[in-house]
C-alpha positions in Angstrom: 0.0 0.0 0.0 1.4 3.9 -0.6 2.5 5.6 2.1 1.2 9.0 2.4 4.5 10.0 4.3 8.4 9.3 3.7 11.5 10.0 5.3 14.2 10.2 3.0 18.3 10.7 3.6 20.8 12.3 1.2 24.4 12.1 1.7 26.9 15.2 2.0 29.5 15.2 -1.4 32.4 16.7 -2.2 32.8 18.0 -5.8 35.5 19.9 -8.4 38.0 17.1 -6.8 41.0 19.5 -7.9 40.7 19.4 -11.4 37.2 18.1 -12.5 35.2 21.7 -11.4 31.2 21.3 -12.5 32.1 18.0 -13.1 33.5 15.5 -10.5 32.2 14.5 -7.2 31.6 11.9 -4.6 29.7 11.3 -1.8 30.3 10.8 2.0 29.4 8.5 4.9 28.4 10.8 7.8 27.0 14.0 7.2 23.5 13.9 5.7 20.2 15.8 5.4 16.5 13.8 5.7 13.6 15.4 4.3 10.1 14.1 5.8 7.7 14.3 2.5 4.0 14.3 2.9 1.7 13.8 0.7 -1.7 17.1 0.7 -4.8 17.0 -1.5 -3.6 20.7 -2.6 -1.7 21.0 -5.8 0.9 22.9 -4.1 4.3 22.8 -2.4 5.1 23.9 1.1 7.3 24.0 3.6 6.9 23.2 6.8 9.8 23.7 8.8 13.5 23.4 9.1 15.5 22.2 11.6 19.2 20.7 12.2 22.5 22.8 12.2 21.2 25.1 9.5 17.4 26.9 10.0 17.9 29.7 7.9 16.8 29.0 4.9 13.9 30.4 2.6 11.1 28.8 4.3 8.9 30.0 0.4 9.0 26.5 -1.5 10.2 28.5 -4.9 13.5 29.8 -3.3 14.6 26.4 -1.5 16.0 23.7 -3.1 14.3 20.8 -2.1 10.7 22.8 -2.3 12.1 23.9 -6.1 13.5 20.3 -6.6 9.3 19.3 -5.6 7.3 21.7 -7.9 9.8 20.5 -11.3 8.7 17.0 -10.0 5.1 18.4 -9.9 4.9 20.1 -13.1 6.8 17.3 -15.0 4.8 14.2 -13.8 1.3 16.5 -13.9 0.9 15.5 -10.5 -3.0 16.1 -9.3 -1.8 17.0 -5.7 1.0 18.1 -3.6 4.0 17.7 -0.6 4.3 19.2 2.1 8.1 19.0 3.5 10.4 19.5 7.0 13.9 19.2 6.0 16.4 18.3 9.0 19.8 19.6 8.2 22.9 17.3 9.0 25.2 19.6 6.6 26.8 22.8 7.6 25.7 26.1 5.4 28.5 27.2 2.8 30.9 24.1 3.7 31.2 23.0 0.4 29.6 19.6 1.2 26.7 19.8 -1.4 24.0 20.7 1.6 22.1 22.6 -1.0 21.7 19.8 -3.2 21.5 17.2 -0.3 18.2 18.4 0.3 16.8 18.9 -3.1 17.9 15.3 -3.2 16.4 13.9 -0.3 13.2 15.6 -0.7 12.9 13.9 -4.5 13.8 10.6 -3.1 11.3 10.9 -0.4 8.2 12.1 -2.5 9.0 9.5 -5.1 8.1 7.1 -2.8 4.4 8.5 -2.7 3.6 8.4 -6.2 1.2 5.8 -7.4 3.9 4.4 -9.5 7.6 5.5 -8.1 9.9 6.1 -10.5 13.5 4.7 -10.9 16.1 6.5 -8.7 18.2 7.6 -11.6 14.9 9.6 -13.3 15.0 11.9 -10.2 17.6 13.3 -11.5 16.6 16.3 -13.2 14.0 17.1 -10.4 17.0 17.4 -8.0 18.8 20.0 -10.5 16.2 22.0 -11.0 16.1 22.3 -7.1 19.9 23.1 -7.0 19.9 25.6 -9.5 17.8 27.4 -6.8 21.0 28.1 -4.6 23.9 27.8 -7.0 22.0 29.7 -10.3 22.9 26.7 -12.4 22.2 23.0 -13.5 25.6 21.6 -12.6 25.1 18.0 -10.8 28.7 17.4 -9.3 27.1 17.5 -6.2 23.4 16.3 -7.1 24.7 12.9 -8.6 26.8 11.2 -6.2 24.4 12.3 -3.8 21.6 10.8 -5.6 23.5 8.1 -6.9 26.2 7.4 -4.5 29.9 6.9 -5.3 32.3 8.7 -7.7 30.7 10.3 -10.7 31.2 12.2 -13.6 28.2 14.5 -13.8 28.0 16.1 -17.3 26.0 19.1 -18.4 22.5 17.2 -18.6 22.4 17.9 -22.5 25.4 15.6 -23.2 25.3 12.7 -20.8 23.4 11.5 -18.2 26.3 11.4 -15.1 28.4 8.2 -14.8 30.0 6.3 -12.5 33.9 6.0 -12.2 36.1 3.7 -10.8 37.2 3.9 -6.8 39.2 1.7 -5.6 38.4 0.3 -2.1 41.4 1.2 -0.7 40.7 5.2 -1.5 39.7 7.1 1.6 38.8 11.0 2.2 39.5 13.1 5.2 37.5 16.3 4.8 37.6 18.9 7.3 35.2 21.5 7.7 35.9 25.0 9.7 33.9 26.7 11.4 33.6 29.3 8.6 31.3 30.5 5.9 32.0 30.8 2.5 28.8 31.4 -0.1 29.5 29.7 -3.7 28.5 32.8 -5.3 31.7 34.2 -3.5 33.5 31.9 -4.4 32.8 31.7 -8.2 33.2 35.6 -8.7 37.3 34.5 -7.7 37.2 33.0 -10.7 35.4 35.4 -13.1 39.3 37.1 -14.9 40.3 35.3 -17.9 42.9 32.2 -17.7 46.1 31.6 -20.1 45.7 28.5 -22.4 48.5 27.3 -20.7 46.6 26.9 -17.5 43.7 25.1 -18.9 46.5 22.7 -20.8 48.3 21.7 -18.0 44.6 21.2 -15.7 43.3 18.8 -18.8 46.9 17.2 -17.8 45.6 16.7 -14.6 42.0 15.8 -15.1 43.2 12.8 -17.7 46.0 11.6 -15.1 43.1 12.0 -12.1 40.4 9.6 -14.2 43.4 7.1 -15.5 44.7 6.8 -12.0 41.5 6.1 -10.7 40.4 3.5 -13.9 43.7 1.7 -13.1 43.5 1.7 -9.0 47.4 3.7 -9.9 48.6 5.5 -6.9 51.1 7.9 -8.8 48.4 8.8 -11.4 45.9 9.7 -8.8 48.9 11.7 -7.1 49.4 13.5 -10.1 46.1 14.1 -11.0 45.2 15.6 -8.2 46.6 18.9 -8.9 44.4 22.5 -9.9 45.8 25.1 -11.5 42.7 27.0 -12.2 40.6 27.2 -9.4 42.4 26.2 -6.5 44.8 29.2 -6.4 42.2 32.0 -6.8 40.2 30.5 -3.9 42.5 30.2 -1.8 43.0 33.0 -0.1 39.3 32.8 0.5 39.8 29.8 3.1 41.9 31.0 6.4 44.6 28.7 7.2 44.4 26.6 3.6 48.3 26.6 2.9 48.7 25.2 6.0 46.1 22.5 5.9 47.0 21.7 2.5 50.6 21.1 4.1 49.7 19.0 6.7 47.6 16.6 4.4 50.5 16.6 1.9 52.7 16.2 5.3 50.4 13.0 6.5 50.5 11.2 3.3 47.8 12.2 1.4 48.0 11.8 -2.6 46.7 15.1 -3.2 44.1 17.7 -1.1 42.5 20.5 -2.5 39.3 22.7 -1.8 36.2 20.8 -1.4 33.1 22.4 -3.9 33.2 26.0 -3.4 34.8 25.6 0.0 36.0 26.3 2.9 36.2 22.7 3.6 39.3 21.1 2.3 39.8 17.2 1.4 42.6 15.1 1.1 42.5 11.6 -0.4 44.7 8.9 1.2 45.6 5.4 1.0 43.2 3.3 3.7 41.4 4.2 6.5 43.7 4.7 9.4 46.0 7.1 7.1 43.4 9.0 6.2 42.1 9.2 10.0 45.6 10.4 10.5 45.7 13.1 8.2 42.3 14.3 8.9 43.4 14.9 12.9 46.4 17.0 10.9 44.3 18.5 8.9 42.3 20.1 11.6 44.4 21.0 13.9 46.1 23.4 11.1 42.7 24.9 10.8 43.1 25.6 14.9 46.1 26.8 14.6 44.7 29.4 11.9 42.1 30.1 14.5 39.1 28.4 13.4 37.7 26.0 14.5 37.0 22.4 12.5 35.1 19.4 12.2 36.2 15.9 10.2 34.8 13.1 8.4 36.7 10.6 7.2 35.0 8.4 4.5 35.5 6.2 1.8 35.5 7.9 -2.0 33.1 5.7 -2.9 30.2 7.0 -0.6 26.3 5.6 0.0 23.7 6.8 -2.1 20.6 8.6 -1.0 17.7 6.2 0.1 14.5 6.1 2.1 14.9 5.5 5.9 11.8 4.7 8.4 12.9 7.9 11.0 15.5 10.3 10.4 19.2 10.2 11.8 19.9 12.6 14.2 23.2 11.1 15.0 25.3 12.7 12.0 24.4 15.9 13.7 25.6 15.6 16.6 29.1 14.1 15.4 29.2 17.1 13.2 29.4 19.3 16.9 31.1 16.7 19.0 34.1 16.4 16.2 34.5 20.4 16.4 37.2 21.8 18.9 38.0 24.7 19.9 
């Protein structure tokens, strides 16, 4: 029988991946948002209310992501009636950890199991970038897709390719480290408005073929060297307190690369195994407290979970996210 109420999860991501910007991403085990979708007689969106570590957020279902995410679904499927919706927020605001598209995502997910006929997961797609778009003012799904989908994908524009997994090897771990700062993407993009050399962009497709051969092969020293930005990575980084020196201590630990995570401030590094990456993550934010902010850390495999229906949401991911911070 359909339910008339779901409770969906979507997982935090971290996109751009040094050179893949709009384009790579992956998700991560810990930090989530849950949207709670119910299903209302009126043909209309709403929501409800907000909770979690982030409240402030357009409570108007046009100018949220997962309300926006909700009325393309409407309009698409010429649905005769509506959602109503009360997002709980695992994922920091302007971390760089896809929280804007978490929810669109988990929202989707959630109302798709209300329809009289649900649709594949993959087909929710669009929906969820239409929601996005909201916050970032465009359809790029670096951070919709492996949230979505779960794992390491190549999100292309929608009109070429629908997105596409990539390899990850098992061993391939992540320590990101969020601080305790803000950074809006729309900041963050107008660093890169001034024109680059062709050099630049030579020497980042360099990097982006070396990144995805690396990753195809399970090769160490291809990932290493494909982990490098040349383009994006130096104009923000001056945005990020402390990102030298966390970038340092990564490098210092072990990591095969680290770079800024989406739009930032959150930086990642990418390690062989677990306990190494564990180790460079506690290096990673203590930098950022020695910079004077301070930071939180997840360590989780590249190749994430994807988003999925749960019977009650998780509070727990939210209260790691504070325990993990120090001062």
């Amino acid at each position: 029988m359909r339910p008339e109420q779901a409770t969906a999860f979507a997982p935090a991501s971290s996109a751009n991946l040094g050179p893949g910007f709009d384009l790579l991403g992956h998700s991560l085990d810990g930090w989530r948002d849950h949207a709670t979708v119910q299903r209302i007689d009126a043909p209309e969106v709403r929501i409800e209310a907000i909770e979690g570590v982030v409240t402030a957020l357009p409570a108007r279902a046009e100018d949220n992501t997962a309300g926006a995410a909700l009325i393309s679904m409407r309009k698409a499927l010429n649905l005769p009636f509506g959602f109503s919706v009360r997002l709980k927020k695992g994922i920091p605001l302007g971390s760089g950890l896809g929280g804007s598209a978490a929810s669109a995502v988990a929202a989707v997910v959630a109302a798709n199991a209300l329809l009289d006929t649900p649709l594949p997961h993959a087909a929710l797609y669009t929906y969820a970038l239409d929601g996005e778009a909201v916050a970032s003012g465009s359809r790029h799904g670096d951070n919709i897709a492996p949230s979505l989908l779960g794992g390491l994908i190549a999100a292309f524009k929608p009109e070429l390719a629908e997105p596409i997994h990539l390899a990850a090897p098992e061993w391939l771990y992540t320590a990101v480290v969020h601080p305790a700062v803000v950074l809006e993407t729309k900041v963050a993009r107008a660093a890169l408005s001034a024109p680059y050399a062709l050099a630049d962009f030579v020497q980042q497709s360099h990097h982006l073929a070396a990144l995805l051969m690396g990753l195809q092969r399970g090769d160490e020293a291809l990932i290493r060297q494909g982990l490098g930005d040349v383009l994006v990575e130096p104009r923000r980084a001056a945005l990020i307190p402390g990102f030298a020196q966390v970038k340092q201590a990564a490098l210092a630990a072990g990591a095969l690369g680290a770079s800024i995570s989406g739009a930032g401030p959150s930086v990642f590094g990418w390690f062989v195994g677990r306990e190494n990456a564990a180790r460079g993550g506690a290096a990673m934010q203590e930098a950022f407290v020695k910079s004077g902010h301070a930071a939180s850390v997840l360590i989780s495999p590249v190749a994430g979970p994807a988003a999925a229906l749960v019977t009650t949401p998780d509070t727990a991911n939210t209260a790691t996210l504070v325990a993990q911070a120090k001062d």
